[in-house]
C-alpha positions in Angstrom: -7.7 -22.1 -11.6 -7.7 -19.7 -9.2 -9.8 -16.6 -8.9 -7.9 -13.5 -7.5 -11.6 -11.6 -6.6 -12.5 -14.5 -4.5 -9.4 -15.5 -2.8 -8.1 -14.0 0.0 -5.4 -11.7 0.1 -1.7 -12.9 0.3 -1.2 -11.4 3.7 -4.9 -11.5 5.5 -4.3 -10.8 8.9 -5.7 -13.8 11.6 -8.9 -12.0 13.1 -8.1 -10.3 16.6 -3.7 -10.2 15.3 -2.0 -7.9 13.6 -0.1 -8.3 10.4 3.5 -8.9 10.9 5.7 -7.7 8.0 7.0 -10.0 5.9 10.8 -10.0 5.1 10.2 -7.7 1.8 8.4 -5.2 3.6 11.4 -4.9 5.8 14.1 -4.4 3.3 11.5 -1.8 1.4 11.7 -0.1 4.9 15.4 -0.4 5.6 16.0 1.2 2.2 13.4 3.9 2.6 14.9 4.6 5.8 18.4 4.6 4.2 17.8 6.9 1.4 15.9 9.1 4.1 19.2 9.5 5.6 21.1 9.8 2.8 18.9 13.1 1.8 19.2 14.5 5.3 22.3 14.7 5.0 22.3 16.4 1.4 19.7 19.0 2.8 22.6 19.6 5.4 25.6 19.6 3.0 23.8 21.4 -0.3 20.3 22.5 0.5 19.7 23.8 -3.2 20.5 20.3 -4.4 18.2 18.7 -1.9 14.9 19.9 -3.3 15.8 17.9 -6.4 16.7 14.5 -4.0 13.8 15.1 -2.5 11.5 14.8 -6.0 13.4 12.2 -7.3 12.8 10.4 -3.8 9.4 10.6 -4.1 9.0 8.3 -7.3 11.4 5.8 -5.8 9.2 5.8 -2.4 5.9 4.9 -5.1 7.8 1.9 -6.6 8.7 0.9 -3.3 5.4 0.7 -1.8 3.9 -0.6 -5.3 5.9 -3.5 -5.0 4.9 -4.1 -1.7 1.5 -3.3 -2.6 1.4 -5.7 -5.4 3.5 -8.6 -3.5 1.1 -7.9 -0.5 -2.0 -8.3 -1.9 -1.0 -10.2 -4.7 -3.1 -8.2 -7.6 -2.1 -5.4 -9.6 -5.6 -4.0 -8.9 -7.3 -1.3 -6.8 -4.4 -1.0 -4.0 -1.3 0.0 -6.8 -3.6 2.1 -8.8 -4.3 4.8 -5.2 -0.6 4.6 -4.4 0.5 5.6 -8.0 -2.0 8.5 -7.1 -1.0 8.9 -3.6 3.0 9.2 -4.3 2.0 11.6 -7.7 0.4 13.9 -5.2 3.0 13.9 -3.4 5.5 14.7 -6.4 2.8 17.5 -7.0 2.8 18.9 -3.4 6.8 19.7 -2.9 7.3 20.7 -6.7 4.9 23.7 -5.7 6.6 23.6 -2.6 9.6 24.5 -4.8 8.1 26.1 -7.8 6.5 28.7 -5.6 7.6 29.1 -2.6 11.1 28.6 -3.0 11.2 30.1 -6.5 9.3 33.8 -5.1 11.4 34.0 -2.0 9.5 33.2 -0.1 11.4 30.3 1.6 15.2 29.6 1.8 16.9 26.3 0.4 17.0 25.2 3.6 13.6 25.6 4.8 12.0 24.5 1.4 14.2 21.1 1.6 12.9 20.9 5.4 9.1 21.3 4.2 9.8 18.9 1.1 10.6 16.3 3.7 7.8 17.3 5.8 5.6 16.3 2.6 7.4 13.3 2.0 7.2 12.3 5.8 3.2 12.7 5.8 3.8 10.5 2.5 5.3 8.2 4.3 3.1 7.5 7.2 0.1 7.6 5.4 1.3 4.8 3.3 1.8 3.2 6.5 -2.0 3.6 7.6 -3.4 2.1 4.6 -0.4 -0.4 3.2 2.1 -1.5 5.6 2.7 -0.3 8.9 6.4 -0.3 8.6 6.3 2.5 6.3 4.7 4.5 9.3 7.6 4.3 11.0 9.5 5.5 8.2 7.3 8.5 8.1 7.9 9.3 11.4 11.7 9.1 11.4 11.4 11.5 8.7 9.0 13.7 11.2 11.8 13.5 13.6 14.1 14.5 11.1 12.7 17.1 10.3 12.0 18.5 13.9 15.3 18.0 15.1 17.0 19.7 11.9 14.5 22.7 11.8 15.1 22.7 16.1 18.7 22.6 15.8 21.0 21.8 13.3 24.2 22.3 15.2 22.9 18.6 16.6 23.6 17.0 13.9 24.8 13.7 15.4 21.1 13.1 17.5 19.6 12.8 13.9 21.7 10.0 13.2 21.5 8.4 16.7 17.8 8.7 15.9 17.8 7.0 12.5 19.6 4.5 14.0 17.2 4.1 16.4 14.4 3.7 14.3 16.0 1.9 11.9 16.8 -0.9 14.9 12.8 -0.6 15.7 12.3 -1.0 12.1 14.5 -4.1 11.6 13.8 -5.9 15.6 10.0 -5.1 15.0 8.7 -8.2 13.0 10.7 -10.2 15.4 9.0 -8.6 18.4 5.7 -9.0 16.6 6.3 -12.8 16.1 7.0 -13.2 19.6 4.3 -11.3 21.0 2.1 -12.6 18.9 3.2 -16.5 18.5 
């Protein structure tokens, strides 16, 4: 039998290389980035609907990268309990966003959709620093979402030439890693 506190993790990185994502955390990505998209273009099209895509996001993000989390390390432990608290402070940060500023007037549709993503962008990446670094990367295509929406939204086609982009990073980059680092 096998003891899960004394084992190493599924994943444990080779000393001196990184970890190169495994096929799951690739598809978790793509569909991150996917639904990312999707709610870009939402904010664009409906911005009062877009606050509520944006919470119900956030608890589909959490299962995402609780599934990685658990595959990853192979427990159910420590690592899925802090992103069940990381996404849920998330949740809690754009349904003030909405709540109160939104809801006093403070902030249009629009801009409240904008900062909701924001949120979910700094989510996103700082999943990526402590889980899987993919999940960075969706982070900042949601970044850049943000800034070029907020910049210009008469530009509407560079946001998808840039989720494209990233979404080609995202996909080529375990390839890229395995070569580099074969």
């Amino acid at each position: 039998m096998v003891d899960m506190k004394t084992s190493p993790p599924v994943a444990a990185p080779v000393a001196g290389k990184p970890r190169i994502p495994t096929t799951r955390a690739v598809i978790v990505a793509t569909i991150m980035t996917i639904l990312a998209v999707g709610g870009t273009l939402i904010t664009l099209a409906d911005a009062r609907w877009a606050g509520r895509y944006w919470l119900l996001l956030v608890p589909i993000y959490g299962l995402l990268c609780i599934f990685t989390a658990s595959y990853r390390r192979g427990v159910y432990g420590e690592t899925v309990g802090l992103q069940i608290l990381h996404w849920t402070a998330v949740a809690l940060a754009i349904a003030v966003d909405f709540a109160f500023l939104q809801g006093s007037g403070q902030q249009t549709s629009t801009a409240t959709g904008l900062s909701s993503l924001l949120i979910l962008a700094l989510g996103c990446l700082i999943a990526g620093i402590h889980l899987e670094w993919l999940f960075a990367l969706v982070g900042l295509l949601l970044l850049l979402i943000v800034v070029i929406v907020a910049w210009a939204q008469e530009y509407l086609m560079m946001v998808f030439v840039a989720a494209i982009v990233v979404l080609a990073i995202v996909l080529a980059a375990p390839r890229l890693m395995r070569r580099w680092t074969g």
